[in-house]
C-alpha atoms as a printed R data frame, in Angstrom:
    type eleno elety resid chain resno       x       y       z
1   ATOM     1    CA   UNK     A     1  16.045 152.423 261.711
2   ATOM     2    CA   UNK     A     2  17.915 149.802 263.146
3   ATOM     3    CA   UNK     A     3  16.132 146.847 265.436
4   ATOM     4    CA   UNK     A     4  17.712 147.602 268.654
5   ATOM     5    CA   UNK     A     5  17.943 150.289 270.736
6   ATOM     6    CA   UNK     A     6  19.464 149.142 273.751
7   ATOM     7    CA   UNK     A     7  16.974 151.277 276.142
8   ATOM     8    CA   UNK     A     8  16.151 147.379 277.174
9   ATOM     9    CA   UNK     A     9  18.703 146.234 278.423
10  ATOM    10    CA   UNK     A    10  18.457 147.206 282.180
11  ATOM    11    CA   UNK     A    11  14.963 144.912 281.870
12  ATOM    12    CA   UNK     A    12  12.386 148.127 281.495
13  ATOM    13    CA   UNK     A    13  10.526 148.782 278.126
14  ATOM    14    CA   UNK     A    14   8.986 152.074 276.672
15  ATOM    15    CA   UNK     A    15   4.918 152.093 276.559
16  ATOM    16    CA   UNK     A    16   3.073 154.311 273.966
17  ATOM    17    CA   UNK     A    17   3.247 157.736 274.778
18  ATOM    18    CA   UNK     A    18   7.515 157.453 276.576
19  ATOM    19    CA   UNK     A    19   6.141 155.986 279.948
20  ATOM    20    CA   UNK     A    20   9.114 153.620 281.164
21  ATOM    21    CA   UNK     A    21   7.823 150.608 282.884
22  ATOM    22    CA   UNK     A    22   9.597 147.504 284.056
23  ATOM    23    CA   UNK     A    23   9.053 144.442 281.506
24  ATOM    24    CA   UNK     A    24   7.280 142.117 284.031
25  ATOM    25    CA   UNK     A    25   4.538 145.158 284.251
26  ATOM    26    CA   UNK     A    26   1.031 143.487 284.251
27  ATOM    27    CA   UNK     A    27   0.529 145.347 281.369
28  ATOM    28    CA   UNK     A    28   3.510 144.660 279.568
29  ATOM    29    CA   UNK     A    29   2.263 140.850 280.413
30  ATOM    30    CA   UNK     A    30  -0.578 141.302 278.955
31  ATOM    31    CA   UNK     A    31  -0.091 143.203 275.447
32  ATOM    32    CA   UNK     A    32   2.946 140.105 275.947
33  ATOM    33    CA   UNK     A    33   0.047 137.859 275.784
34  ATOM    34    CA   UNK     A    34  -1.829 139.575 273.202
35  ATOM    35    CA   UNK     A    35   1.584 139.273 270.824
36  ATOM    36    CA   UNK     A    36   1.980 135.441 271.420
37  ATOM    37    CA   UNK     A    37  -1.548 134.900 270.409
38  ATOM    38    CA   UNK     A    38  -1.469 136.791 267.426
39  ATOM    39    CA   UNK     A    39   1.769 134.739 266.219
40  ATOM    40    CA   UNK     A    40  -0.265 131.443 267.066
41  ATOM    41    CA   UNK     A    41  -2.867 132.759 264.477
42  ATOM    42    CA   UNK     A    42  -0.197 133.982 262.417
43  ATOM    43    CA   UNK     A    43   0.616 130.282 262.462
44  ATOM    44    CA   UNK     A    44  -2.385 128.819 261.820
45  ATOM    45    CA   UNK     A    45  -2.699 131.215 258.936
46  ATOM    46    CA   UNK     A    46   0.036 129.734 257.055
47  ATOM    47    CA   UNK     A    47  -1.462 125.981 257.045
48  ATOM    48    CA   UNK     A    48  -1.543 124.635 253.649
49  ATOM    49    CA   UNK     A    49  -4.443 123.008 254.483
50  ATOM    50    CA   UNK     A    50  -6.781 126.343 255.538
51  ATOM    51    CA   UNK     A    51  -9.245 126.263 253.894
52  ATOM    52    CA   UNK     A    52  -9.445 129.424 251.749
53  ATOM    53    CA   UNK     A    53 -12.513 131.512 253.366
54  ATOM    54    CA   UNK     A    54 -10.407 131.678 256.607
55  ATOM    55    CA   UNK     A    55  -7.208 133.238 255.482
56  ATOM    56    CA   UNK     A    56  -9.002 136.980 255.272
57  ATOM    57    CA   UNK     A    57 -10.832 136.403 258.007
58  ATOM    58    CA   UNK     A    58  -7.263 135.369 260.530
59  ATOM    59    CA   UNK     A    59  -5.960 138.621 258.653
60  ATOM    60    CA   UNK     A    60  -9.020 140.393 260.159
61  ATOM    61    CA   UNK     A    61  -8.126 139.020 264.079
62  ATOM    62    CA   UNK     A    62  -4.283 139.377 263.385
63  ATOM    63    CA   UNK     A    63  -5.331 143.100 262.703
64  ATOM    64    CA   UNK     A    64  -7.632 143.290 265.710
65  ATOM    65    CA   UNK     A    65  -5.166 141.689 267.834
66  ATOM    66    CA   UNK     A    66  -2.298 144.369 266.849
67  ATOM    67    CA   UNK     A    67  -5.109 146.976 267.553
68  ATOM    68    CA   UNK     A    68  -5.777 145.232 271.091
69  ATOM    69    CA   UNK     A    69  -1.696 145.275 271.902
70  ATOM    70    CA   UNK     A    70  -1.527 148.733 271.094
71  ATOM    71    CA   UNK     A    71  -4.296 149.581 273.274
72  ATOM    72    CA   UNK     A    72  -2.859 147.897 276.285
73  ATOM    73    CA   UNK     A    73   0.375 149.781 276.066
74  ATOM    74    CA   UNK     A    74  -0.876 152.866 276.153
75  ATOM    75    CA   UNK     A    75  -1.385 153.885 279.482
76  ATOM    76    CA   UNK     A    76  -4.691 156.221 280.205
77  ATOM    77    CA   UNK     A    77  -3.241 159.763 279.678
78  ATOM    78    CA   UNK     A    78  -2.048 158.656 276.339
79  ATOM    79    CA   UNK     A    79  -5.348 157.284 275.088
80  ATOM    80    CA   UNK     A    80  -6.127 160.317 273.145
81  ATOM    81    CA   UNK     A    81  -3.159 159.915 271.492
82  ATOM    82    CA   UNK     A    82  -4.382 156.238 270.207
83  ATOM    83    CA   UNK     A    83  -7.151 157.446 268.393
84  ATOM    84    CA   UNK     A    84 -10.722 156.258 268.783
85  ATOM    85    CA   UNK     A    85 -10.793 154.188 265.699
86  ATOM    86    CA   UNK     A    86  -8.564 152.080 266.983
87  ATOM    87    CA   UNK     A    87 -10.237 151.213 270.118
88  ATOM    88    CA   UNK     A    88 -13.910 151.285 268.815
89  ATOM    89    CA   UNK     A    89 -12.292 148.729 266.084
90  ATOM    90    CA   UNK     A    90 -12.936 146.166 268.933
91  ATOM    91    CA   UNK     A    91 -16.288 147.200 269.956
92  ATOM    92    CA   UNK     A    92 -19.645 145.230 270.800
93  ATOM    93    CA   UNK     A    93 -20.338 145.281 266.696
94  ATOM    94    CA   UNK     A    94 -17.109 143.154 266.371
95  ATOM    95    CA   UNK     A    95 -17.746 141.001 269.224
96  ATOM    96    CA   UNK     A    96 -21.300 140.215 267.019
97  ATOM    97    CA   UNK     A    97 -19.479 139.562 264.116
98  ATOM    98    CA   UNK     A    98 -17.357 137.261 265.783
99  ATOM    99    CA   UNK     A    99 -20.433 135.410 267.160
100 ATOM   100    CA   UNK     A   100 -22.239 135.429 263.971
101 ATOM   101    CA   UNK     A   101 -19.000 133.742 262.565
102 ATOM   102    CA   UNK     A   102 -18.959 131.447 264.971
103 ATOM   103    CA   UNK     A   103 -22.608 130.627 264.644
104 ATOM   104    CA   UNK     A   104 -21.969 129.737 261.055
105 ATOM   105    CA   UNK     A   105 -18.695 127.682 261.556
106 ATOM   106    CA   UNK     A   106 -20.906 125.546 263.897
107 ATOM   107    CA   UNK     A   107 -23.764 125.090 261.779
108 ATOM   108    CA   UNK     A   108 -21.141 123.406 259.203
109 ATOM   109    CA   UNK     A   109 -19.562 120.802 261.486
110 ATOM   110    CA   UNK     A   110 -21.558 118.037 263.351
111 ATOM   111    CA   UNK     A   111 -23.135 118.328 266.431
112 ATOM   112    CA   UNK     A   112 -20.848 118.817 269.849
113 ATOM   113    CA   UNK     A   113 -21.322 115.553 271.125
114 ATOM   114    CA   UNK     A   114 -18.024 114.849 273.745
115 ATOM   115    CA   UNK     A   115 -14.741 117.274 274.733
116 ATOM   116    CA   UNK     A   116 -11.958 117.309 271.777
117 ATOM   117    CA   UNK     A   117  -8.471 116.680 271.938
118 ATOM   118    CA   UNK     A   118  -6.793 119.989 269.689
119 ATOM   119    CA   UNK     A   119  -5.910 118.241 266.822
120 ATOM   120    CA   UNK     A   120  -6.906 116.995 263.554
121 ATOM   121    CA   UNK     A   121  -5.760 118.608 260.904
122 ATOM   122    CA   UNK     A   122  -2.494 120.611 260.570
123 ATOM   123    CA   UNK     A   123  -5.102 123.613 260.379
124 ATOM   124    CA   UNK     A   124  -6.890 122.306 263.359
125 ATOM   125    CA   UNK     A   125  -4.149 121.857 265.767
126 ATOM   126    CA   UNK     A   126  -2.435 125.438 264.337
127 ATOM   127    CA   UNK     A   127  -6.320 126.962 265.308
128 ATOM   128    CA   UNK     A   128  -6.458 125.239 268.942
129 ATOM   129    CA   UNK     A   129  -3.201 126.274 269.479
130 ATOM   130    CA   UNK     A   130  -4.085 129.663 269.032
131 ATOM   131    CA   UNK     A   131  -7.544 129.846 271.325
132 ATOM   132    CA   UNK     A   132  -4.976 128.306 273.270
133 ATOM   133    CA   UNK     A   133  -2.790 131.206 273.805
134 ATOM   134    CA   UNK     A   134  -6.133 133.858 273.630
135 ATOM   135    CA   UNK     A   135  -7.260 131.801 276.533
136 ATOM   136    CA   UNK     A   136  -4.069 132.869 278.473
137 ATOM   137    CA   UNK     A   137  -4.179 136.620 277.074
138 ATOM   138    CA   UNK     A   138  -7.546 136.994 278.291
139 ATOM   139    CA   UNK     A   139  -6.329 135.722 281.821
140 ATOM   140    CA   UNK     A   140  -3.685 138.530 281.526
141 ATOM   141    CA   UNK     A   141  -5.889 140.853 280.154
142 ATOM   142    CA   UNK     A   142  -8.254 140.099 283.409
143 ATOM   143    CA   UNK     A   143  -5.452 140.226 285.741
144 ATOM   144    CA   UNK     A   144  -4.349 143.591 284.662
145 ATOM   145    CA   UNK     A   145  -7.795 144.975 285.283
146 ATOM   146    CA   UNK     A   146  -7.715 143.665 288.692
147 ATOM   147    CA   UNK     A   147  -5.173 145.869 289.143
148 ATOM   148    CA   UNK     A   148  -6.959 148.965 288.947
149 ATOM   149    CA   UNK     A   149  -6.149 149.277 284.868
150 ATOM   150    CA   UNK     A   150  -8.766 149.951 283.176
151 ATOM   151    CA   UNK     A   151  -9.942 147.560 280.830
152 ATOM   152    CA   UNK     A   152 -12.769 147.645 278.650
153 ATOM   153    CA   UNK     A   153 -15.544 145.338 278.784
154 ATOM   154    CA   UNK     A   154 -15.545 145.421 274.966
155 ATOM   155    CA   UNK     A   155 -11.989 144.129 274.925
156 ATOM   156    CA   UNK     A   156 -12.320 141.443 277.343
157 ATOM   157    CA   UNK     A   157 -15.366 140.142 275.507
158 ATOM   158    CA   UNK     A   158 -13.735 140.144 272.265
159 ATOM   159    CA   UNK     A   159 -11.064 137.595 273.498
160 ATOM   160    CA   UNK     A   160 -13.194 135.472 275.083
161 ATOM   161    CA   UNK     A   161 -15.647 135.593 271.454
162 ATOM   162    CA   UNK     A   162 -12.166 134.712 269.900
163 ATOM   163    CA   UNK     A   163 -10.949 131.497 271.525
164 ATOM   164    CA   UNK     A   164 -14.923 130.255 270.826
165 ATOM   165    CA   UNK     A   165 -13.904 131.374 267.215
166 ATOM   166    CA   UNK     A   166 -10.936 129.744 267.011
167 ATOM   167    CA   UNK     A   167 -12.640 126.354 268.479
168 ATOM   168    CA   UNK     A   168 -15.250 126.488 265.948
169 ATOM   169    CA   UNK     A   169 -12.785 127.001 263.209
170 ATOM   170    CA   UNK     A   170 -10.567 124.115 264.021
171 ATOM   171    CA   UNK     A   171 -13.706 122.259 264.035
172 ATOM   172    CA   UNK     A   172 -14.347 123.441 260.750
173 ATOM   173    CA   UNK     A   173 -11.103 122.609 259.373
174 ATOM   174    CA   UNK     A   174 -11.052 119.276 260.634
175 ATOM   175    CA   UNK     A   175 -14.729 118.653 259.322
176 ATOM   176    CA   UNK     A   176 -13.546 120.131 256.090
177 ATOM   177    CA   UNK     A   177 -10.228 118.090 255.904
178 ATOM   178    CA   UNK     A   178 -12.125 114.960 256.480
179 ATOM   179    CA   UNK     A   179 -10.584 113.889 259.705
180 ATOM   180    CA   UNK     A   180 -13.270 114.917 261.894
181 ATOM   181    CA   UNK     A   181 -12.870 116.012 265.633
182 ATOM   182    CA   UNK     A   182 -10.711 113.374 267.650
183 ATOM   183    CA   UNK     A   183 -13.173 112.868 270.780
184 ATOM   184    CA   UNK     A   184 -11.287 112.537 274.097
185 ATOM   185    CA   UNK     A   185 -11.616 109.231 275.911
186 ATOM   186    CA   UNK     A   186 -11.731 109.606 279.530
């Protein structure tokens, strides 16, 4: 199979299910988004300095966000064609594990006391890069709705769980790492 196809080249893009679709499509924007994110987290990921109970769980939101992209390019009539496994993947129970991790992460670092500036540790900065770039997928992922796309409710609360997730673990890290949150000094 080779890596191009050339079917791009006129600036249009294939969604699942054949649907042609030009590649500034709010929805191509925002499974776009979606794919940019999960490279930040692929990036954060491969910090040498992550701690070790973190690399399944980044494997578990790398998978969710794949799951995510797919279901924002497939267009409604092809939904059935998705499966429902993959969309109930990202359900309300995932959004409550996500909060239940992110309960935990906080009840390991200090107390919120000030804003933080996103860095720290290599780890840390990697991690607020990422909520970083969730941030904006969840703006695309809202923007797309607004135009009449259905989104789910599910979906939109899992990013927003996420970038709280990926605060908390950068928090973690940096606690962990020993250089502790840099505060920001107005």
């Amino acid at each position: 199979m080779k890596l191009y196809t050339r079917q791009g080249d006129a600036g249009e893009t294939g969604l699942f299910g054949g649907a042609r679709v030009k590649k500034d499509h709010a929805r191509v924007c925002a499974y776009g988004a979606i794919d940019e994110a999960n490279a930040a987290v692929g990036v954060a990921r491969a910090a040498r300095d992550l701690p070790a109970e973190l690399v399944v769980q980044l494997d578990g939101v790398m998978s969710d966000l794949f799951a995510a992209g797919a279901e924002l390019a497939t267009p409604p009539a092809q939904q059935k064609k998705l499966g429902a496994r993959l969309t109930a993947r990202l359900g309300a129970a995932r959004v409550r594990e996500l909060e239940e991790q992110i309960d935990a992460a906080t009840a390991a670092t200090p107390p919120l006391a000030t804003f933080v500036l996103p860095t720290g540790t290599d780890a840390a900065a990697r991690l607020h890069l990422a909520r970083a770039l969730v941030r904006r997928a969840e703006r695309e992922v809202v923007a797309l709705g607004r135009r009449r796309v259905r989104v789910r409710k599910e979906l939109l609360a899992y990013l927003n769980r996420l970038s709280d997730l990926l605060f908390a673990w950068a928090r973690l890290c940096n606690a962990k790492g020993g250089a502790g949150d840099v505060a920001w000094k107005p």
